[in-house]
N, C-alpha and C positions, 0 to 999 in steps of 0.2 A: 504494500500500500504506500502509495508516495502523497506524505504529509506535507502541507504547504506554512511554514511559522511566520504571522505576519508581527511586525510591531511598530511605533511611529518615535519620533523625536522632536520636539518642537512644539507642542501645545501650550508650554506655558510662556513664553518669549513675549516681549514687545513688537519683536521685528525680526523678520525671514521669516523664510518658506515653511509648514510642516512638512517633514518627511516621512515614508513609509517602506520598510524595506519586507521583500517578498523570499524565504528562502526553503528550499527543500535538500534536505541532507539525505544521502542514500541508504538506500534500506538493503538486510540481510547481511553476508556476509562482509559486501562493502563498506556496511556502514560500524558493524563491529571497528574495522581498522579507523575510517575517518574517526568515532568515536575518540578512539587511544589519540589520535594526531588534536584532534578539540578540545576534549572532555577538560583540560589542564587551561584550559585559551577559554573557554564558553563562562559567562557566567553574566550577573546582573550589570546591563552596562552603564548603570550609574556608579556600582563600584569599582570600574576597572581606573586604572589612572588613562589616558590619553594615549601614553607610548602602548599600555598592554593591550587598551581597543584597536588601535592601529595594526599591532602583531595578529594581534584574535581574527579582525575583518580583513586580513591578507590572508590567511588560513583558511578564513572560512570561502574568499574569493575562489579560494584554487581547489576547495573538496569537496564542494559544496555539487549537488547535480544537477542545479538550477539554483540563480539568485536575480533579484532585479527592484532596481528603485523605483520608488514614483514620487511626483513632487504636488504639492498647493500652493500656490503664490501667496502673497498677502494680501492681493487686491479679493483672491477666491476665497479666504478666511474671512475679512468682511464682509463679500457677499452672502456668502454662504451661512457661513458663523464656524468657530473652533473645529466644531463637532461635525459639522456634514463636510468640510475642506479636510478635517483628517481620515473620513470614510473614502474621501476620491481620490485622496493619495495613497490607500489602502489599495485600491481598484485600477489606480496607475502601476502600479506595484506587480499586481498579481497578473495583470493582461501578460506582463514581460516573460510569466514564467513559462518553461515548456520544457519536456512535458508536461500535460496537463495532472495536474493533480488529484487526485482522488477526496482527500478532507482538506480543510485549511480549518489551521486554531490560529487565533488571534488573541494579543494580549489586551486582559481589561473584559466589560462586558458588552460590548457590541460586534458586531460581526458587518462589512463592507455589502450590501445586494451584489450576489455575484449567482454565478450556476455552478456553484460549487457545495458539495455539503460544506456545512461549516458551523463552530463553534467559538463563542468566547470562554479562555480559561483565563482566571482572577488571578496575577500575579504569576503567570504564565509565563512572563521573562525568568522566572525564578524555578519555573518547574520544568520544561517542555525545552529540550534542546534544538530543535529548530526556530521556536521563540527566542530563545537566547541570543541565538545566530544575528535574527533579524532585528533586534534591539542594537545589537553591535554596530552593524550595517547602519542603520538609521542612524543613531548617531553620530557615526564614523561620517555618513558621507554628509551630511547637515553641517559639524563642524568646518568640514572642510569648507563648501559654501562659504561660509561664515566668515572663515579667514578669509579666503579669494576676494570677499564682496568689501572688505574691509580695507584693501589696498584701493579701490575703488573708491568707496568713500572713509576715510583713513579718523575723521572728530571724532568719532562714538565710540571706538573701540570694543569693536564687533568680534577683533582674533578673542580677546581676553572674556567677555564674558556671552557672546555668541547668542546676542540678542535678549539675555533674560534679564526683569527686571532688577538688578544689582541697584546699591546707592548710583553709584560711579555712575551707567546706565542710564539712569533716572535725571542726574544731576546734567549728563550732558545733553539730555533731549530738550530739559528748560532752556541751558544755555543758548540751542543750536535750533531747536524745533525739530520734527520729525522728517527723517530721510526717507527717502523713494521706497524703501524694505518696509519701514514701519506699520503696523496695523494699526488703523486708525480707528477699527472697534472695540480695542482697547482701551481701557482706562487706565490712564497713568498717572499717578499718585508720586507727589515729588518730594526729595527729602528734607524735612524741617535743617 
C-alpha cells in the first residue's frame, strides 16, 4: 500500500507563502532499509535545528519514492483565509505525487478534497513517518523561500525569523509598513 504523508509550514507567519509538502516513502522490503537510512534523520521538524532539517530533507529527497511541494501565496491566504490556502497547498502538493497513492494521512484534523482515501492523524508529525518526512520538507523548503525572498527585500529580516510574528518582526513592519509577502488579513499587534 503506498501511503501519501502530507504536512504544511507556514500558518502562523505575518508574511510568505504557506507551504505543503506531499511524500511517500516505500513500502516492504525497500522500505525496511530506507527506514534504517531515516529512522535516525525523521522526527518533529520543529525540533530539529536547521542544519539537521537540511541533512533529514536531503535524505528524504533521495529515498523517498515520490515527494513534491505545493505552495499558497499571501494574496491566496487573504483570499481564501489560513485554512482553505493551507488545504490548496495540501492539493498542490499531492497533484505532484506519482504514483498515485492509495491512502494519504495528513497532519492535524483536516484532510485536502482530493480522490484519494484519506485521513487526518493528530500530531501525526510525531507518529507517522511519512508525516515526519513531509513536515521536514515543508519547512525545509519555506525557509529556504524565506531566505531567497529576503535578499530581495533585505529591512524585515525575513532569513532570521522567516516571516513569524517575532518583536524584531513586529517592530520593523511599524517602522517600514508591510512588504509585497505580507498578509494583510492578518492582524498585527506591535511591540509596546
Amino acid at each position: 500500500m503506498r501511503v501519501c504523508g502530507i504536512d504544511e509550514s507556514g500558518r502562523g507567519p505575518l508574511a510568505g507563502p504557506v507551504t505543503a509538502a506531499a511524500v511517500v516513502l516505500p513500502a516492504g522490503s525497500s522500505a525496511r532499509r530506507t527506514a534504517g537510512i531515516l529512522f535516525a534523520a525523521l522526527g518533529d521538524s520543529k525540533a530539529l535545528s536547521p542544519e539537521e532539517r537540511t541533512r533529514a530533507a536531503a535524505l528524504i529527497r533521495e529515498h523517498a519514492l515520490s515527494w513534491a511541494v505545493g505552495w499558497s501565496w499571501p494574496e491566496e491566504i487573504d483570499r481564501l483565509n489560513i485554512h482553505g490556502a493551507t488545504l490548496l497547498a495540501m492539493n498542490r502538493a499531492l497533484s505532484g505525487i506519482y504514483p498515485l497513492p492509495d491512502l494519504v494521512v495528513v497532519d492535524g484534523l483536516f484532510v485536502p478534497d482530493c480522490r484519494f482515501k484519506a485521513k487526518a492523524v493528530v500530531r501525526g508529525d510525531q507518529k507517522v513517518q511519512s508525516i515526519m518526512a513531509a513536515s521536514i520538507l515543508a519547512k525545509t523548503e519555506r525557509d529556504l523561500w524565506m531566505i531567497a525572498y529576503s535578499k530581495i527585500e533585505s529591512r524585515y529580516g525575513f532569513q532570521f525569523h522567516k516571516g513569524y510574528p517575532t518583536p524584531e518582526h513586529r517592530t520593523l513592519v511599524g517602522r517600514y509598513g508591510l512588504s509585497p509577502i505580507h498578509r494583510r488579513s492578518f492582524r498585527i499587534s506591535f511591540p509596546e
